[in-house]
C-alpha positions as CSV (number, residue, x, y, z in Angstrom):
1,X,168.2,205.1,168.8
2,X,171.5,206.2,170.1
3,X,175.0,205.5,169.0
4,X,176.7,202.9,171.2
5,X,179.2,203.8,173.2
6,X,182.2,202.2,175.0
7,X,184.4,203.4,177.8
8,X,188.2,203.9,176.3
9,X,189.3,205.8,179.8
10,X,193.1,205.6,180.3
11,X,193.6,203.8,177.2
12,X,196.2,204.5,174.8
13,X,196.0,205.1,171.1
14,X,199.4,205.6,169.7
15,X,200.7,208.8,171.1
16,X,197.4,209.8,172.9
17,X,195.7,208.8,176.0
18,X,192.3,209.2,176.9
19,X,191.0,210.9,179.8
20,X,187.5,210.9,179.4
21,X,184.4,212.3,177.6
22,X,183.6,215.8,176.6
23,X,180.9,216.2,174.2
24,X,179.2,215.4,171.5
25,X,180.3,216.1,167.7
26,X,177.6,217.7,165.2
27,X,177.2,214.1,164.0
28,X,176.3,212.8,167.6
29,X,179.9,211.1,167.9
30,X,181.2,211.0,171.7
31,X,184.2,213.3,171.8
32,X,187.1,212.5,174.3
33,X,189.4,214.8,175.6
34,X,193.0,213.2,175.5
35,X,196.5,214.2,176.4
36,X,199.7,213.5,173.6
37,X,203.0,212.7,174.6
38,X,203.9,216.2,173.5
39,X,201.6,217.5,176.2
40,X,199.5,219.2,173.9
41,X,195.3,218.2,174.8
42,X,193.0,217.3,171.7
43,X,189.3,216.2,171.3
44,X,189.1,213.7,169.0
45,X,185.5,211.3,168.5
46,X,185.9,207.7,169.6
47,X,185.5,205.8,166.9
48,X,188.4,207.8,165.2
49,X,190.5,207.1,168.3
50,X,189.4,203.3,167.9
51,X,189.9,202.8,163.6
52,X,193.3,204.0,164.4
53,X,192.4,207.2,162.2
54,X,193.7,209.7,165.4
55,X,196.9,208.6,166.8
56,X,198.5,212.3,167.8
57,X,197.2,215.4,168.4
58,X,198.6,216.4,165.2
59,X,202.7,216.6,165.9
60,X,203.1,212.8,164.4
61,X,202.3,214.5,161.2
62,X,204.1,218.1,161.7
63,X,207.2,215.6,162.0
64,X,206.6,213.3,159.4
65,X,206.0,216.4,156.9
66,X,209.2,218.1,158.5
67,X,211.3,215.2,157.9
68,X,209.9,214.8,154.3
69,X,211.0,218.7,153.9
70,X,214.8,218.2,154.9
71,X,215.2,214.7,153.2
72,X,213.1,215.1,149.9
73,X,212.0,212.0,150.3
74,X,211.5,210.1,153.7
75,X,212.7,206.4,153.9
76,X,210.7,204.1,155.3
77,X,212.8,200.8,153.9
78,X,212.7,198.1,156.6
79,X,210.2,199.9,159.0
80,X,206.9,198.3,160.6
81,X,203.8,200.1,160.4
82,X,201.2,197.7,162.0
83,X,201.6,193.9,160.2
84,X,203.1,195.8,157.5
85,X,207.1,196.0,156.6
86,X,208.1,198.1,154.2
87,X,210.5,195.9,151.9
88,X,211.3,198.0,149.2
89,X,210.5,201.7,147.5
90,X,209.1,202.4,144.0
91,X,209.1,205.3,141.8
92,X,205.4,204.7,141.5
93,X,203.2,207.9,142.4
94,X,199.8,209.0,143.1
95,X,198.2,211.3,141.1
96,X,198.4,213.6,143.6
97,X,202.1,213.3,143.9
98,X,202.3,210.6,146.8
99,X,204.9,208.0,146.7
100,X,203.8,204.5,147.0
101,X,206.3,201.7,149.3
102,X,206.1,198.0,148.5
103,X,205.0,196.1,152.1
104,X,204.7,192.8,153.1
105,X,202.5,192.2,156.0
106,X,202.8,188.9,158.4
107,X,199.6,187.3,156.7
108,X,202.5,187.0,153.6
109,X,200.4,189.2,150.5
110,X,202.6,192.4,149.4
111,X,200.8,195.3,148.7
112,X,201.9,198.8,147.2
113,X,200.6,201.6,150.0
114,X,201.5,205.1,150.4
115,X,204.0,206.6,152.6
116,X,201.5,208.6,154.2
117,X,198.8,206.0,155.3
118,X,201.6,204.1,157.0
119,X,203.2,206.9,158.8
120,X,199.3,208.6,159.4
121,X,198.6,204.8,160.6
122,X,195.9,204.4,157.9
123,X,196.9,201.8,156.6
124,X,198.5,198.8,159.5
125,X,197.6,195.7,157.3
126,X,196.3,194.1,153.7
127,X,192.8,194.0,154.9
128,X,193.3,190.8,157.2
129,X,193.4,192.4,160.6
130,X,189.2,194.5,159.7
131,X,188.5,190.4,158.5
132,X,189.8,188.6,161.6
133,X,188.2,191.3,163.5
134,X,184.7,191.1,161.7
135,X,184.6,186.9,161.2
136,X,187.1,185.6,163.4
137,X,188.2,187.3,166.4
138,X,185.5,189.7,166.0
139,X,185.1,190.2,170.2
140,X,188.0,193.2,169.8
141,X,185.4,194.7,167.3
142,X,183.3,198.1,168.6
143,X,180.2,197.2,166.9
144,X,180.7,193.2,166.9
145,X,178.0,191.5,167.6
146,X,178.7,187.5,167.3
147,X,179.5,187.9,163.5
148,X,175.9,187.6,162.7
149,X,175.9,190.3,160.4
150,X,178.5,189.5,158.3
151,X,177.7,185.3,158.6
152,X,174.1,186.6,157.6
153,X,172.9,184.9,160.6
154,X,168.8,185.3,162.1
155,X,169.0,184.8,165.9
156,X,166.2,183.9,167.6
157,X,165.9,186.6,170.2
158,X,166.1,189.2,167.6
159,X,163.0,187.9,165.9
160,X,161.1,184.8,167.4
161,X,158.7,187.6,169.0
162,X,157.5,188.8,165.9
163,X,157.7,185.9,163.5
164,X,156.5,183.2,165.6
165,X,152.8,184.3,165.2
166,X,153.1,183.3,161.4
167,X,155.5,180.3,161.4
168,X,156.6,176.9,163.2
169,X,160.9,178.0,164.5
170,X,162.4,177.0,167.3
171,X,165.9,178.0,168.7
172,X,168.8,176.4,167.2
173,X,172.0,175.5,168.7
174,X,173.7,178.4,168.1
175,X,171.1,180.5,168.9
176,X,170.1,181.0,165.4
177,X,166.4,181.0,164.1
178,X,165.6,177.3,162.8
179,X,161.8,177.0,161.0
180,X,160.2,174.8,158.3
181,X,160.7,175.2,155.0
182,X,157.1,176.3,153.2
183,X,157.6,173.7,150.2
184,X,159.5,170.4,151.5
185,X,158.3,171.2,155.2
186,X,162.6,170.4,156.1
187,X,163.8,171.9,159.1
188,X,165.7,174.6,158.0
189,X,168.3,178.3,159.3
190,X,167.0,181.4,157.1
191,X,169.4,183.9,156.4
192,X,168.9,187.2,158.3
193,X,167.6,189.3,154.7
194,X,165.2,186.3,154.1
195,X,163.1,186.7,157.6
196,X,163.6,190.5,157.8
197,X,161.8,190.4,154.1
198,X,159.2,187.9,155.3
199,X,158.7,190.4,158.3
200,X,158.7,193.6,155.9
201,X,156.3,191.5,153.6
202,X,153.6,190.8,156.8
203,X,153.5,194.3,157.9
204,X,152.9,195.8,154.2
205,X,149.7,196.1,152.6
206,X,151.1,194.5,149.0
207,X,149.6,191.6,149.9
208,X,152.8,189.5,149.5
209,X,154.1,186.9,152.2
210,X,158.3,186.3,151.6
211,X,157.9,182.5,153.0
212,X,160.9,181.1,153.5
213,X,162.6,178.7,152.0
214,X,165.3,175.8,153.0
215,X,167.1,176.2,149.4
216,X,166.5,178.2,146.1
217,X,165.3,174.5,144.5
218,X,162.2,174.5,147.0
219,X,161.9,178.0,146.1
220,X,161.6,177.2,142.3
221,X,159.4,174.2,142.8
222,X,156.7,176.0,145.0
223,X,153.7,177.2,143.4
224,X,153.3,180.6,145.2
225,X,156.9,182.1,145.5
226,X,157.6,185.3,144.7
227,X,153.4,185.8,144.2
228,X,151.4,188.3,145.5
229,X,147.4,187.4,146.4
230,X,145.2,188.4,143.7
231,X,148.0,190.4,141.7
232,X,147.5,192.3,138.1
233,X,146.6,190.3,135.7
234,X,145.5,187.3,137.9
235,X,145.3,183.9,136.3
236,X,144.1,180.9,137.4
237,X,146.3,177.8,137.7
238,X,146.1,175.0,134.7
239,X,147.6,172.4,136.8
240,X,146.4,170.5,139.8
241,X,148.7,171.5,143.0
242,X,149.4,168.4,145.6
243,X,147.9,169.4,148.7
244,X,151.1,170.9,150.9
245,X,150.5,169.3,154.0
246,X,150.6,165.8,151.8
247,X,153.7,166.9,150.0
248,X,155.6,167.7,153.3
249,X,154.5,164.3,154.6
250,X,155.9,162.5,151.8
251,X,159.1,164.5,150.8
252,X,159.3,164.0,154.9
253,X,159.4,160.0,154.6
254,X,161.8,160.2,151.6
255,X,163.9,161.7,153.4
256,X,163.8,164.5,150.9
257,X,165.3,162.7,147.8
258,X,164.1,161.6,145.0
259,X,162.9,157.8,144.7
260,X,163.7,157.0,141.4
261,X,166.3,154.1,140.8
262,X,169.7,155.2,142.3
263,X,169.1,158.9,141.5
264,X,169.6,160.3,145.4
265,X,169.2,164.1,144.8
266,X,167.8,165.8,148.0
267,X,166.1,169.2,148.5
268,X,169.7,171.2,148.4
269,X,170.8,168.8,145.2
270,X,167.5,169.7,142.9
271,X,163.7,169.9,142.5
272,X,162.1,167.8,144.6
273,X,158.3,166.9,143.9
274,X,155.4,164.8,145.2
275,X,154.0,162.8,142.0
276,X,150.8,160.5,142.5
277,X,151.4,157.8,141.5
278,X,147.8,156.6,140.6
279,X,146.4,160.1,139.1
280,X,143.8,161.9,141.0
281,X,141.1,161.5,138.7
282,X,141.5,157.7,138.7
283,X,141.7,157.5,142.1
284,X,140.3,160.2,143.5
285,X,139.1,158.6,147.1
286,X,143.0,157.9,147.6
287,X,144.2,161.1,146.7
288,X,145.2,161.9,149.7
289,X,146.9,158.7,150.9
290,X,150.9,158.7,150.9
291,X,151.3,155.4,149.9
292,X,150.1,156.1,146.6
293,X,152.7,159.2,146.5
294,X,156.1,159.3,145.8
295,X,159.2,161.7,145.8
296,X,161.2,162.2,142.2
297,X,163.3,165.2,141.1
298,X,162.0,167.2,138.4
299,X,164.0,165.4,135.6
300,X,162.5,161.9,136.7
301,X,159.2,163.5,137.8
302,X,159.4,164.7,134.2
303,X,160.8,161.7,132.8
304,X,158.1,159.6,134.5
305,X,155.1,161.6,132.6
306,X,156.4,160.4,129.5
307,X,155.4,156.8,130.0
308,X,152.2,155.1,128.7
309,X,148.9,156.1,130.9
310,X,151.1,158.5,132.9
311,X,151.3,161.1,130.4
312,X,150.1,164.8,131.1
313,X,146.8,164.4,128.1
314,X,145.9,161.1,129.3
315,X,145.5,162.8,133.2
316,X,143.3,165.8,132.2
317,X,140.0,166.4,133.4
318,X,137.2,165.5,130.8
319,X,133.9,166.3,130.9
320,X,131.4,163.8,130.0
321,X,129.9,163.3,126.3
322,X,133.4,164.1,125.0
């Protein structure tokens, strides 16, 4: 795939303006030829032009190091380089020598920067400007693409092709990817890494699936997270699992919180799971039936397994004669 490119004609960046494209770097940048206000031509790449990283065709810096030469030291004390002012100077140094200038920038934090990022135009702010570019304002951004990336958003055109053959999503308001979560069954918005790893997972042979998940407690509570089918050292389960599609049902009808007295944890609170409320082997013909099911957190769910005829020995299988 190709590198994106913009069209910067006749734009200015600081003392150079650009006239149009003339090659390629060896990296595959897009080189522009542009004129400085010394009259001198230069080829710089675009994105240097565009970080700010190439503002002259080299004579800002001849001037700043000939100044620096006569003066000893240049003053920048009450100059504006980007949001930055330059309130005071320090006797604080580089290792390499470089003497660092106390700024303020217009977001109010004060930061120590060398003299020559601010004259170079390195450095123009504390970091707010790249942020309000990326997250906020992003649409000034060369490579911004809604803030998805940063917001670690999955739209739905990027991926509903290829995941909706494996699970239930549908387009959100925003665009974004919204699907059901494998435990609870909740409508839920995966982050980008989570369906790119349930994609990378479908396509390997490692026999793994990455299902997604509406928080980390469903994660925790379901059975088959983070497993692999058939993996080394293969056990089988000691515990009966409720059947999923009951689970979702249930949790679905309660809302997704836990039932027990005044307790009101949800799905994004704690561990939310389906407890029978006859046992399976008592009544086995209901087992099924959601009005013998209930939803409790895994402290109540816990707690409730405790109680006389409810407790885990008095609900295992036993075969007869024993």
């Amino acid at each position: 795939m190709g590198r994106r490119s913009i069209d910067i004609t006749n734009k200015i960046f600081g003392r150079l303006k650009a006239l149009g494209r003339c090659g390629k770097s060896h990296s595959g940048d897009i080189l522009w030829k542009c004129v400085c206000e010394c009259g001198n031509t230069t080829s710089p790449t675009c994105s240097s032009l565009v970080s700010g990283n190439t503002k002259s065709c080299g004579c800002l810096h001849r001037e700043f190091v000939s100044e620096l030469g006569r003066k000893g030291k240049l003053s920048l004390l009450n100059k504006r380089f980007g949001r930055l002012l330059v309130v005071n100077g320090t006797k604080e140094k580089t290792k390499c020598g470089h003497y660092k200038w106390l700024c303020k920038c217009d977001c109010g934090v004060e930061l120590l920067v060398i003299g020559s990022s601010l004259v170079g135009g390195a450095t123009k702010s504390c970091g707010c400007y790249n942020r309000e570019r990326l997250l906020g304002g992003g649409k000034t951004h060369i490579g911004w693409k809604g803030g998805v990336i940063s917001k670690n958003i999955a739209l739905y055109d990027t991926y509903a092709s290829r995941l909706n053959k494996y699970n239930v999503i549908r387009k959100g308001l925003n665009g974004e990817i919204e699907t059901k979560c494998a435990y609870c069954g909740k409508w839920c918005n995966p982050t980008r890494f989570a369906v790119k790893n349930r994609l990378k997972a479908l396509n390997s042979n490692d026999m793994s699936e990455n299902r997604l998940y509406c928080s980390n407690y469903c994660k925790n509570s379901c059975s088959i997270f983070n497993r692999k089918a058939w993996p080394k050292g293969f056990k089988s389960t000691t515990s009966r699992e409720v059947q999923p599609e009951l689970r979702q049902l249930v949790l679905e009808r309660d809302n997704y919180t836990c039932q027990y007295g005044d307790c009101g944890l949800t799905v994004d609170d704690a561990e939310i799971h389906c407890h029978h409320i006859e046992g399976i082997n008592q009544n086995p013909i209901e087992s099924a039936d959601m009005d013998i099911c209930i939803s409790l957190c895994k402290k109540h769910h816990k707690h409730v397994h405790t109680q006389e005829g409810c407790r885990y020995f008095e609900l295992q299988c036993k075969g007869e004669g024993k």
